[in-house]
N, C-alpha and C positions, 0 to 999 in steps of 0.2 A: 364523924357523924355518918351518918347512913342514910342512903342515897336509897327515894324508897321505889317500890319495884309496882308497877299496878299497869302493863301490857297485857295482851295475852300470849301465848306460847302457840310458835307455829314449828314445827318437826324439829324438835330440838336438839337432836343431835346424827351427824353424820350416820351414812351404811358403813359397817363393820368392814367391808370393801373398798373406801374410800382411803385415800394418802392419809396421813396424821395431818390433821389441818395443822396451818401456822397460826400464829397470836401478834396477832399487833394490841396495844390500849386502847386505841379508838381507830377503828373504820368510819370512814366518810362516804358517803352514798351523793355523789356529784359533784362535777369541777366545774359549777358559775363562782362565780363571785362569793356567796357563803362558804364554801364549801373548800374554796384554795384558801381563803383566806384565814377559816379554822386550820388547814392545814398547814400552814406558815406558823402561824403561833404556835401551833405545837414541837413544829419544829423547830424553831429559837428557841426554845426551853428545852431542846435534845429529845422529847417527846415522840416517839414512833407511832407512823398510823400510815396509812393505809389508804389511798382515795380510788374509789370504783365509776367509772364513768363509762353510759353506753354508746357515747362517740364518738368520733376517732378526735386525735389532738388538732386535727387540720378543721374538722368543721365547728369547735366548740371557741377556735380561735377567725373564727371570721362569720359566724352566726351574728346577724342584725338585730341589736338590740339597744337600750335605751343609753342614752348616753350624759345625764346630767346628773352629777353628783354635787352633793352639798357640804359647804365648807368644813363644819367637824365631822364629815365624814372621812375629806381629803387627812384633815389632823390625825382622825384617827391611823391612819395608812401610814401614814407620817410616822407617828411615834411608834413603830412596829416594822418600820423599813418598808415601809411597799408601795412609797408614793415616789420613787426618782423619778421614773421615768413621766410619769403623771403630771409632775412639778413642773418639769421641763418643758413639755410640750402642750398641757393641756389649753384650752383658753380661757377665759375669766371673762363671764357676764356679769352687769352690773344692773341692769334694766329692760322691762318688758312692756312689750306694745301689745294695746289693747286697740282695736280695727272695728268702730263701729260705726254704722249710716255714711261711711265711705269717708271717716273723721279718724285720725290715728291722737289716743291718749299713750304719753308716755311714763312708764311709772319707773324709777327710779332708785330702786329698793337698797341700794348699795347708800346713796346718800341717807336714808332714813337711819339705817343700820349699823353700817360698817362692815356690812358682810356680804359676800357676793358666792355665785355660782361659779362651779367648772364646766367645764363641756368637755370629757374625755369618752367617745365611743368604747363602749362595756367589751368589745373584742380586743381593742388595745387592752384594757385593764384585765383582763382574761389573760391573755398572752402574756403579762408581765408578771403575774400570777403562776402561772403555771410554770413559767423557765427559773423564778424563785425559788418556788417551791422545789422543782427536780434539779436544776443542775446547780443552785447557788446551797441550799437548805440539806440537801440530798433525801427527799421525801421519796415513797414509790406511790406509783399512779398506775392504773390499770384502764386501758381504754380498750373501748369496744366491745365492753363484757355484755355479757346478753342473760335473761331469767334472774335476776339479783331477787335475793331471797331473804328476810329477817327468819332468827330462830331464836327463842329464849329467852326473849326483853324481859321477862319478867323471874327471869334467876339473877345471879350474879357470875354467870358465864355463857353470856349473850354470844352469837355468830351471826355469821352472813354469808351465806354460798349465791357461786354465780357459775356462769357458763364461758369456760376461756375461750375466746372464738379461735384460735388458734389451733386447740390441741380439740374441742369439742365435748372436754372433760368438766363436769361439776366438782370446783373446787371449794374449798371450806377455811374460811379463817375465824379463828374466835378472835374474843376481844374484850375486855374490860365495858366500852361504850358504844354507839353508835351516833352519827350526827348525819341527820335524813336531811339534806341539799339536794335533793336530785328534784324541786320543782312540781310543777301542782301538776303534773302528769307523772309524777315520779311513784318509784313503788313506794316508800316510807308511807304516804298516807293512807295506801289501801289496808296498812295493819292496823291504823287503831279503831281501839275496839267501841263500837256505836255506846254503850252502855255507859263509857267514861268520857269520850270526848264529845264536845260542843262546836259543831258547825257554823256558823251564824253566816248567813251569804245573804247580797242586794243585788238583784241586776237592774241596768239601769234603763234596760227596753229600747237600747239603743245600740248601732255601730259604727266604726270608725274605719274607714278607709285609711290602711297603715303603707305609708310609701316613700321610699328612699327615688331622689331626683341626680341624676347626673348633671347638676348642674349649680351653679355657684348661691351660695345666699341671697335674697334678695333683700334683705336687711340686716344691722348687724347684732340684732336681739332679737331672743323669742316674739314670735307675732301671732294675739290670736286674734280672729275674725268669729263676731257676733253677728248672726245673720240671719233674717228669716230663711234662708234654703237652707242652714245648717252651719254649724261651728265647722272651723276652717284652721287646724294651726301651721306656724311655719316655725321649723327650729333647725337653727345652723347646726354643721355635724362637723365639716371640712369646709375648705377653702373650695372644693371640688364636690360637695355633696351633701343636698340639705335633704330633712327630713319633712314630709308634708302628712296633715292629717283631714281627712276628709269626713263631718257626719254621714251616717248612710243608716238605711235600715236592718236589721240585725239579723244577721247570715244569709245576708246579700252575694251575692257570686262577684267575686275581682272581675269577672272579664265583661261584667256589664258597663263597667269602667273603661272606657278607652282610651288612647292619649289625649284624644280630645275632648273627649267629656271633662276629662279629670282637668286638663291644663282652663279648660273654659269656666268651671266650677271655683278653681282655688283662684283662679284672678279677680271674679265676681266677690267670692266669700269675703279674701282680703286685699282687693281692692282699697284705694284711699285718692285722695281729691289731688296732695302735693306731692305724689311717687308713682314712678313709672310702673308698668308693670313688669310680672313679676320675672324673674329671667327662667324662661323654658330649657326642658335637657330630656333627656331620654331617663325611664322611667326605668328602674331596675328592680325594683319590688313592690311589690299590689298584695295584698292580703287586707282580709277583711277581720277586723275584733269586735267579737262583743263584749259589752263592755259591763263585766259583774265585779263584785268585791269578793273574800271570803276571810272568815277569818276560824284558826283551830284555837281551840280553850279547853285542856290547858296544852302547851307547846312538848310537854315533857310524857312519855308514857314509858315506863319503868327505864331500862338501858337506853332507850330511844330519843332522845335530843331534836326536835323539829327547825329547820333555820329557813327566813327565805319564802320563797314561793313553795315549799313544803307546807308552811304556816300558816300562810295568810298571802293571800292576794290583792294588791292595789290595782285598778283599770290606771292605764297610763293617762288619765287623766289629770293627774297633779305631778307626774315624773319623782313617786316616791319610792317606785317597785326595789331599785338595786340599791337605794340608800336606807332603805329596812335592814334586808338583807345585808349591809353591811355591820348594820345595828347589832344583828342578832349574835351575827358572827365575831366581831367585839368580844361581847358579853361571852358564850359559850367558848371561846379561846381561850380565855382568860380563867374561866371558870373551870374548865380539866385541867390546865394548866397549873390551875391551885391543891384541885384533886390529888392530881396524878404525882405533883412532886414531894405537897406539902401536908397531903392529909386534910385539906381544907377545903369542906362540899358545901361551904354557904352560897358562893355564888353557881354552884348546878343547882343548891336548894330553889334560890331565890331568880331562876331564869326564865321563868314562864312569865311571871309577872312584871319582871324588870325590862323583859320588851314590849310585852301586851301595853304598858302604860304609851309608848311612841307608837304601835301598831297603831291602836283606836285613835289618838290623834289624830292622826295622817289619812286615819279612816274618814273620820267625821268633814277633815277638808276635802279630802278628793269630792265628798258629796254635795259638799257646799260650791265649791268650784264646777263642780257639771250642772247644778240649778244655775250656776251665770253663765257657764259654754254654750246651752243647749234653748234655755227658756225663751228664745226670741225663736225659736224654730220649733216650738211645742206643738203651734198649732192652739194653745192657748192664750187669750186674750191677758189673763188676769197672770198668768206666770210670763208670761214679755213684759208686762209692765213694773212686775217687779224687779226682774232683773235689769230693768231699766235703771230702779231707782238704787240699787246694788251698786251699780257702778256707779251713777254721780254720785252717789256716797264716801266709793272709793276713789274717784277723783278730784271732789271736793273737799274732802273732811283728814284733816291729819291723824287724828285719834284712827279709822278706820283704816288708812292707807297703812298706816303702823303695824296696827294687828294683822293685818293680811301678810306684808312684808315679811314678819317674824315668821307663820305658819309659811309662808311660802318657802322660804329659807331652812326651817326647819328647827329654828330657832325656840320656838315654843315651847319643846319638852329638854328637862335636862338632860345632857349627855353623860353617860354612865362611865367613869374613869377608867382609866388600864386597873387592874390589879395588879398592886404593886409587889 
């Protein structure tokens, strides 16, 4: 089949002065979680590629990032070798607390279910990633590159030059494909072309005070706090180190924030009647998010492969961001995989759609879930009220607790097999 071609063409081919570029089958364009994880699969199938990354291997291995991954995500990791160390150590939630009028409901989503969360920080899974990938797989990775370049997505002898920080030299490899991981600041998205693809973005007029606490859980489930001053979450990270989330107004300055603003606010938000408060620690990161969505339609633009925060953006609102992202990565592994050995391009045919269907899902929840985070701190009368009745909905009604539990889980859409 034929893999059809509809980028645009940006300097397509090397200065006549330039080395003979090399050829790998697919370059990778970032080492998150999409993007090692493409590069694993290909490399189990003896499949050569290439991954370009602009940081060094020490900061992309201890970068703060989101850490709840959902059960057939772990499976899928699993059935492709890349869950040992994950299995081993991650921890298993089974229930989450909801912190309202200083009242804690607990919901229980593993009993509805049979399926529960992990908690493995994205720098663990990163790092287990990457020493896979290089020293077990023998993949090559290139860190530190600087100017990465697409050229020729719309031939069928696509490249990608970058800048070796080393030598200073603009290097050149071609390639069969492309797989743009490198994240919604990344270059892959600056190429496509306005004419073919479809933006669809929400922001949700809101910010979130993002902060890692040196200091032990104060309970032993996600906890969020519904409050007129603003939604308030607490999510365990370590034994040594929870994650706290503050509402705030949108691009707000961190340092308005102080330890004790911040410690005074998350005690009030989720505060409760029968728990102490919450145990204090020195605060090691403040950063402020605003909190928008985006999504690209369609994921695929000629050689050009989109995975990830490339594609589409979740506000960590629902903690869906890296469990897309592994989504995609699945799919598109699988699907060169089939390409590359067996002549078989139905699933690169069929890969725009086959994540868009979990992307919008996930979409529609995160949105629904910030109408419940947020709506008692709107400042409107008639959205508090409803988010009022939102929740005793979901604390009354099994049918509702059900459905929620499934989308929270991730349960909702089907999971897309290995190709076999």
């Amino acid at each position: 089949m034929t893999i059809r071609h509809n980028a645009r063409v940006t300097s397509p081919t090397p200065h006549p002065n330039f080395p003979s570029p090399q050829h790998f089958p697919v370059v990778i364009v970032g080492a998150g979680p999409a993007g090692l994880t493409v590069g694993n699969i290909l490399r189990a199938a003896s499949v050569d590629c290439l991954v370009l990354e602009v940081e060094t291997r020490e900061f992309i291995e201890h970068r703060p990032r989101a850490g709840v991954i959902e059960e057939w995500a772990v499976r899928g990791l699993e059935q492709r070798g890349l869950a040992g160390n994950l299995l081993e150590r991650a921890e298993l939630h089974t229930q989450c607390e909801f912190r309202v009028g200083r009242q804690r409901h607990r919901f229980s989503y593993t009993e509805l279910t049979g399926h529960h969360h992990f908690v493995y920080p994205q720098p663990l899974l990163v790092t287990d990633l990457v020493r896979e990938y290089t020293d077990v797989r023998g993949g090559e990775i290139r860190f530190g590159v600087r100017d990465v370049r697409l050229h020729g997505l719309d031939t069928d002898r696509p490249s990608v030059s970058y800048v070796d920080p080393e030598t200073g030299q603009r290097e050149w490899v071609h390639c069969d494909f492309v797989a743009g991981c490198d994240g919604a600041r990344g270059v892959t998205r600056t190429v496509l072309p306005p004419e073919r693809a479809r933006i669809a973005r929400h922001d949700y007029g809101i910010g979130w005070l993002a902060l890692l606490a040196e200091a032990p859980p104060s309970s032993d489930c996600v906890a969020f706090g519904i409050h007129p001053n603003g939604f308030a979450g607490h999510m365990p990270r370590s034994p040594e180190v929870t994650r706290y989330y503050l509402e705030c107004p949108p691009g707000d300055d961190p340092e308005n924030w102080s330890h004790e603003r911040v410690w005074a606010e998350l005690q009030e938000r989720l505060g409760a009647a029968d728990r102490p408060p919450l145990t204090e620690g020195r605060l090691i990161e403040k950063r402020v998010l605003d909190m928008h969505n985006y999504v690209v339609e369609p994921m695929v633009f000629g050689r050009l492969f989109l995975a990830g925060d490339a594609a589409h953006l979740t506000a960590p609102i629902a903690a869906k961001g890296m469990n897309l992202a592994l989504h995609d990565a699945f799919l598109l592994g699988d699907g060169l995989v089939a390409h590359l050995t067996k002549g078989d391009a139905r699933g690169l045919e069929g890969y725009s759609a086959a994540c868009l269907g979990r992307v919008w899902d996930y979409q529609e929840f995160s949105q629904w879930l910030s109408d419940v985070y947020h709506g008692a701190s709107s400042g409107d009368a008639y959205r508090a009220g409803t988010t009022l009745a939102r929740l005793r909905r979901l604390f009354e009604s099994p049918a509702a607790a059900a459905a929620f539990a499934e989308q929270y889980l991730g349960n909702s859409t089907t999971v897309q097999p290995e190709t076999p």
